[in-house]
C-alpha positions in Angstrom: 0.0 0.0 0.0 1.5 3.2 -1.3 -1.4 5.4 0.2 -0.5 7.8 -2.4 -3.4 10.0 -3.8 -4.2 11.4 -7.3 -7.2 13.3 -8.9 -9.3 12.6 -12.3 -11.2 15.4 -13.7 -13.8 14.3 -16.0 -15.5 16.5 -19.1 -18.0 15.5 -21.6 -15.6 15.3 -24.4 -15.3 16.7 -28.0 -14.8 16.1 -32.0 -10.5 15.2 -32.6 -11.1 17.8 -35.3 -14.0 20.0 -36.9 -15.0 17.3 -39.9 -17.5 15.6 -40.1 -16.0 12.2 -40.2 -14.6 13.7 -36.9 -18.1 14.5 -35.5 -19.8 11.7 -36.8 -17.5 9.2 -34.7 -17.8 12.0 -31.6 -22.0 11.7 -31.9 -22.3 8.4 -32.6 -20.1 7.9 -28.8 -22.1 10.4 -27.0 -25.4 9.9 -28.2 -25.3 5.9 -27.5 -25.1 6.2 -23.7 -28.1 5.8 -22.1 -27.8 8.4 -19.6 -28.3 10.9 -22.4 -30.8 9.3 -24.6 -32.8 6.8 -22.8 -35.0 5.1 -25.6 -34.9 1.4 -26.3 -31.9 0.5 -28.3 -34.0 -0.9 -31.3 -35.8 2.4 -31.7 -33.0 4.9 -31.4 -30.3 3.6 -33.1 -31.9 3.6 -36.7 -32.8 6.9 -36.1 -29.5 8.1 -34.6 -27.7 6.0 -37.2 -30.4 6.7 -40.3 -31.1 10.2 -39.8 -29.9 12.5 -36.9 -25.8 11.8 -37.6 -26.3 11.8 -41.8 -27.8 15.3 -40.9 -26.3 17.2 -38.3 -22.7 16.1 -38.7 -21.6 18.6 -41.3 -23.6 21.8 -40.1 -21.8 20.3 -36.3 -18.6 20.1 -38.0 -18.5 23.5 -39.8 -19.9 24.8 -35.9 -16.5 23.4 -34.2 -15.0 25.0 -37.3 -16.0 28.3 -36.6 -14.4 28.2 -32.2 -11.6 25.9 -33.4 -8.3 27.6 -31.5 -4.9 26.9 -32.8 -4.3 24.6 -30.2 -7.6 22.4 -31.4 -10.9 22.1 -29.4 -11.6 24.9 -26.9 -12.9 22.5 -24.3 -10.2 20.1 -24.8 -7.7 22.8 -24.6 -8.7 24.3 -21.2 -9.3 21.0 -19.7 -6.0 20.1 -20.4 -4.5 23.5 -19.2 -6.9 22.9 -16.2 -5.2 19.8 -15.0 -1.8 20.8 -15.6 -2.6 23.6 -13.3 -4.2 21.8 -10.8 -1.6 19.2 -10.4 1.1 21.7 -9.9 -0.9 23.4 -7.0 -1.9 20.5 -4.8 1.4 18.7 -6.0 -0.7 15.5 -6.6 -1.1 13.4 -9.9 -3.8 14.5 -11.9 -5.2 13.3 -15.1 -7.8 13.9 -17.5 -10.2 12.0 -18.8 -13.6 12.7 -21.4 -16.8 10.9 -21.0 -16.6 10.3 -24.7 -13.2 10.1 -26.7 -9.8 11.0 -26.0 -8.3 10.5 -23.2 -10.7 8.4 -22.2 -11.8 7.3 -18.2 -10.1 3.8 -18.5 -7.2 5.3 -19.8 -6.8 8.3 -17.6 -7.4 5.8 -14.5 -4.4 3.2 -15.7 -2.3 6.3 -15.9 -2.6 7.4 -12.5 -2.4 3.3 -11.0 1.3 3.8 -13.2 2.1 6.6 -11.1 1.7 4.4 -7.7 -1.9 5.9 -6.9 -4.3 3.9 -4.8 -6.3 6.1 -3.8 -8.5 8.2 -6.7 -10.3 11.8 -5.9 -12.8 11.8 -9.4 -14.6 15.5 -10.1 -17.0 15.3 -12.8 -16.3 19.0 -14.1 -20.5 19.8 -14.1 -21.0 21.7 -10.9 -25.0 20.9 -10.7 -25.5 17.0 -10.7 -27.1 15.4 -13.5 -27.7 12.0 -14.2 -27.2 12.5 -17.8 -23.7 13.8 -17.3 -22.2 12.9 -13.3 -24.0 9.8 -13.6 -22.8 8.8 -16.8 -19.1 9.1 -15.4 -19.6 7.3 -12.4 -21.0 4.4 -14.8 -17.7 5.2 -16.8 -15.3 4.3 -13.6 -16.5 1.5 -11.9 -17.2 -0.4 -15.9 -13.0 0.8 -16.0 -12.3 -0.9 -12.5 -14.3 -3.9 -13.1 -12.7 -4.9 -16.3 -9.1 -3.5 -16.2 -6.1 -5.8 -15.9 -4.6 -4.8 -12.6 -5.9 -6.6 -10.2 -5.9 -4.3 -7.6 -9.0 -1.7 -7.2 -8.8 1.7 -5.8 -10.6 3.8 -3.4 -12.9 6.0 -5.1 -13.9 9.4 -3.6 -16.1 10.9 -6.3 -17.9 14.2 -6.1 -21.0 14.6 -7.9 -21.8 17.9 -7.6 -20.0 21.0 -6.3 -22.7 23.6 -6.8 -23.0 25.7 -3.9 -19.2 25.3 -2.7 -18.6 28.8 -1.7 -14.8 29.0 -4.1 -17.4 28.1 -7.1 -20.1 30.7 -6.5 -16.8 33.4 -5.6 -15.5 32.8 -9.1 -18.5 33.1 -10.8 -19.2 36.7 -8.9 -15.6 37.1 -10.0 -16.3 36.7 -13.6 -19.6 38.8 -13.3 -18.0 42.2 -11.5 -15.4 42.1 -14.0 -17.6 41.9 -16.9 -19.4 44.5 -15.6 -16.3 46.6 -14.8 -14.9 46.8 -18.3 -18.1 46.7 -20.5 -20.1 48.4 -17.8 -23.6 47.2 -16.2 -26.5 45.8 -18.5 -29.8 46.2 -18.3 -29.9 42.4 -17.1 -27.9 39.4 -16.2 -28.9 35.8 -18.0 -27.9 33.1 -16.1 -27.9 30.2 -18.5 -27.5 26.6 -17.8 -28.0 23.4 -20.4 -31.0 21.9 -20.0 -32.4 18.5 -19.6 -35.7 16.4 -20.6 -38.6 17.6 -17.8 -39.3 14.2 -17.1 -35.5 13.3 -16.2 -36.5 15.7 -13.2 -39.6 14.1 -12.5 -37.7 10.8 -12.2 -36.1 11.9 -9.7 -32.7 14.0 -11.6 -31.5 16.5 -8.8 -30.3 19.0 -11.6 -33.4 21.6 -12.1 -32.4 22.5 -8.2 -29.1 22.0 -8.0 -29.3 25.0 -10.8 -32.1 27.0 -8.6 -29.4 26.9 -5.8 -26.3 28.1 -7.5 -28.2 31.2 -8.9 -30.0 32.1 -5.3 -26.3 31.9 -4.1 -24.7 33.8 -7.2 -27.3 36.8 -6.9 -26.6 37.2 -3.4 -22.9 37.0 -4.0 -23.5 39.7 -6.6 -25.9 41.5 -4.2 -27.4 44.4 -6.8 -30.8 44.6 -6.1 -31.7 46.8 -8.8 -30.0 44.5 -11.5 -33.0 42.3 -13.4 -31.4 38.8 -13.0 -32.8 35.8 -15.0 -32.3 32.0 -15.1 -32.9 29.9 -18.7 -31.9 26.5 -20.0 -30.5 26.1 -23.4 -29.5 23.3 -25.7 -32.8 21.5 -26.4 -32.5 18.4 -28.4 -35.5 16.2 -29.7 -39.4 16.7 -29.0 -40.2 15.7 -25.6 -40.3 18.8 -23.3 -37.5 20.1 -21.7 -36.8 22.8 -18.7 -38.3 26.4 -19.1 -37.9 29.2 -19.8 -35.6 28.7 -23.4 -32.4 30.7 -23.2 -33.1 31.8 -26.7 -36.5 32.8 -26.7 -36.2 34.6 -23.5 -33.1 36.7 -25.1 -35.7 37.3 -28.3 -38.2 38.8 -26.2 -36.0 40.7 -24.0 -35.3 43.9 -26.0 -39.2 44.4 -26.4 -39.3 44.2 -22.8 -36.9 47.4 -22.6 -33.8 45.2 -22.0 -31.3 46.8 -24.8 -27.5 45.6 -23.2 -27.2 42.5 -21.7 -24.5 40.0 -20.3 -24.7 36.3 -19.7 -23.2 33.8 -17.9 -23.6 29.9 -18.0 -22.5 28.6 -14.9 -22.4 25.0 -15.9 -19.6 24.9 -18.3 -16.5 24.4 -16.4 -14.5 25.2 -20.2 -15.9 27.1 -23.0 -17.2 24.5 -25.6 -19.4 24.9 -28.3 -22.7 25.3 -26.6 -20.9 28.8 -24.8 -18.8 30.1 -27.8 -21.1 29.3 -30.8 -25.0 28.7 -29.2 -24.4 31.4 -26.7 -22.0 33.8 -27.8 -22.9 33.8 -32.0 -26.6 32.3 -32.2 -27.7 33.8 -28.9 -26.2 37.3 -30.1 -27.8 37.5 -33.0 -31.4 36.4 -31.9 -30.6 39.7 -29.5 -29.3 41.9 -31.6 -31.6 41.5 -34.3 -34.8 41.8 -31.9 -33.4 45.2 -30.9 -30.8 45.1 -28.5 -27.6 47.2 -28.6 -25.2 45.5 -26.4 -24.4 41.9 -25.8 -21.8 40.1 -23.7 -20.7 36.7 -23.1 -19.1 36.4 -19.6 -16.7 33.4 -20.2 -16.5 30.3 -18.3 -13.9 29.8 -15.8 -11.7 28.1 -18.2 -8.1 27.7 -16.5 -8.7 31.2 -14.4 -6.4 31.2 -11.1 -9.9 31.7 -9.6 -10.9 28.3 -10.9 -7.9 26.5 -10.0 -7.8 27.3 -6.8 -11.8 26.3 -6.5 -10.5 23.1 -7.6 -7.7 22.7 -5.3 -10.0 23.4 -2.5 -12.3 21.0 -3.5 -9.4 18.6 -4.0 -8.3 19.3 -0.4 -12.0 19.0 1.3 -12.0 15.5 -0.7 -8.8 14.3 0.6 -8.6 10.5 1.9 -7.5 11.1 5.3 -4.9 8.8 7.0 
């Protein structure tokens, strides 16, 4: 027994490149997991496989095209950045893995057994539990440790949800007062968060609350009274309902409702990805703009910020295996 510790930090994932061969292979991962999609296997696959990849994988591809940094993916690019920096600052090993695609759990988990780890502190990178994203982690791990070679299993401390931790809801009124500071204050603050089927939360899916709480706890952090502060869920896929109010239609009818400048946030991306840069920052501008607004800002996610990584290293410290 080495008793020697090490952290995983888990995001969704992302395309190798923006293609659509690359995005085809990316879907096709993500949108066979269960956790996501929950049909029966013999009704969604020929539909996944017959009609939603043939047709969204080259308008997806050319959308990764469009927020493509030099250094690839912007989500992979600040997750990576992200563990670098946390490793340096708690000294521990830390590795990286993606729920779907490279590095992958499995792989990310031998890596740290190499290093002499037994004893594994996991951080889904979604701050509001979901079962369509922490969950499908935690299924991720334990199918790794039940099938992998080395005989010997780790202990597991995995967080599912870090929504309220007081470093979190810090950095996010962080990101806000500087926005606000060098573009000046909107009319309003959107608080945006990806949504989820409605009948996930009737199932029992803690997310639509987790959510509820980290924005109670932001706009007291931010404590401006006077400052018209809304909550929406974006990201909608397929027919059955979803959470309300709609990120975009709310932003459509906001500049008839006297709301001209306006700055939003989306608390639950731990890295820019496409559903911040492109849905958010380009669609979501637009539908704005064009209804009448004159000023729009994206407040960015916490990305690698010093504020973030020392969030994390807290978190990585409260989580600690002790003895």
């Amino acid at each position: 027994m080495t008793n020697k510790q090490g952290v995983l930090i888990v995001n969704l994932g992302t395309p190798k490149e923006p293609t659509p061969v690359a995005v085809k292979k990316f879907l096709s991962k993500f949108l066979h997991d269960y956790r996501v999609v929950d049909l029966p296997r013999i009704i969604w696959c020929p539909i996944l496989h017959g009609v939603i990849i043939p047709l969204r994988a080259r308008r997806v591809a050319k959308l990764y095209s469009s927020i493509w940094m030099e250094e690839g993916s912007p989500l992979m690019v600040y997750s990576v950045r992200q563990a670098r920096a946390l490793e340096e600052v708690t000294g521990m090993p830390v590795e990286l893995g993606m729920s779907y695609g490279e590095p992958s759990i499995g792989g990310a988990i031998d890596r740290l057994l190499e290093k002499g780890v037994d004893k594994i502190i996991v951080i889904p990178l979604y701050p509001q539990f979901s079962s369509s994203t922490v969950s499908s982690v935690w299924d991720s791990v334990s199918r790794h440790l039940q099938i992998m070679k080395n005989r010997y299993t780790p202990s597991i401390n995995f967080i599912n949800d870090y929504a309220d931790h007081p470093a979190y809801i810090e950095a996010l009124r962080a990101s806000v007062q500087a926005s606000f500071e060098a573009n000046g204050v909107p009319d309003a603050l959107l608080i945006s968060y990806h949504g989820i089927p409605v009948r996930f939360v009737k199932e029992g899916d803690r997310y639509q609350e987790r959510c509820e709480l980290t924005t109670k706890l932001l706009i007291e952090a931010i404590n401006m009274p006077s400052l018209k502060i809304l909550m929406t869920f974006q990201s909608r896929f397929g027919r059955e309902p979803w959470l309300t109010p709609f990120t975009d239609e709310t932003i459509k009818n906001l500049p008839n409702e006297g709301i001209k400048s306006l700055h939003v946030i989306s608390p639950g991306f731990a890295s820019d990805c496409l559903e911040t840069l492109e849905e958010l920052d380009e669609q979501n501008r637009e539908i704005f703009m064009h209804a009448g607004g004159t000023s729009f800002t994206y407040i960015p996610a916490l990305n690698d910020k010093p504020i973030h990584i020392e969030m994390l290293r807290q978190l990585v410290n409260l989580n600690r295996f002790q003895g």
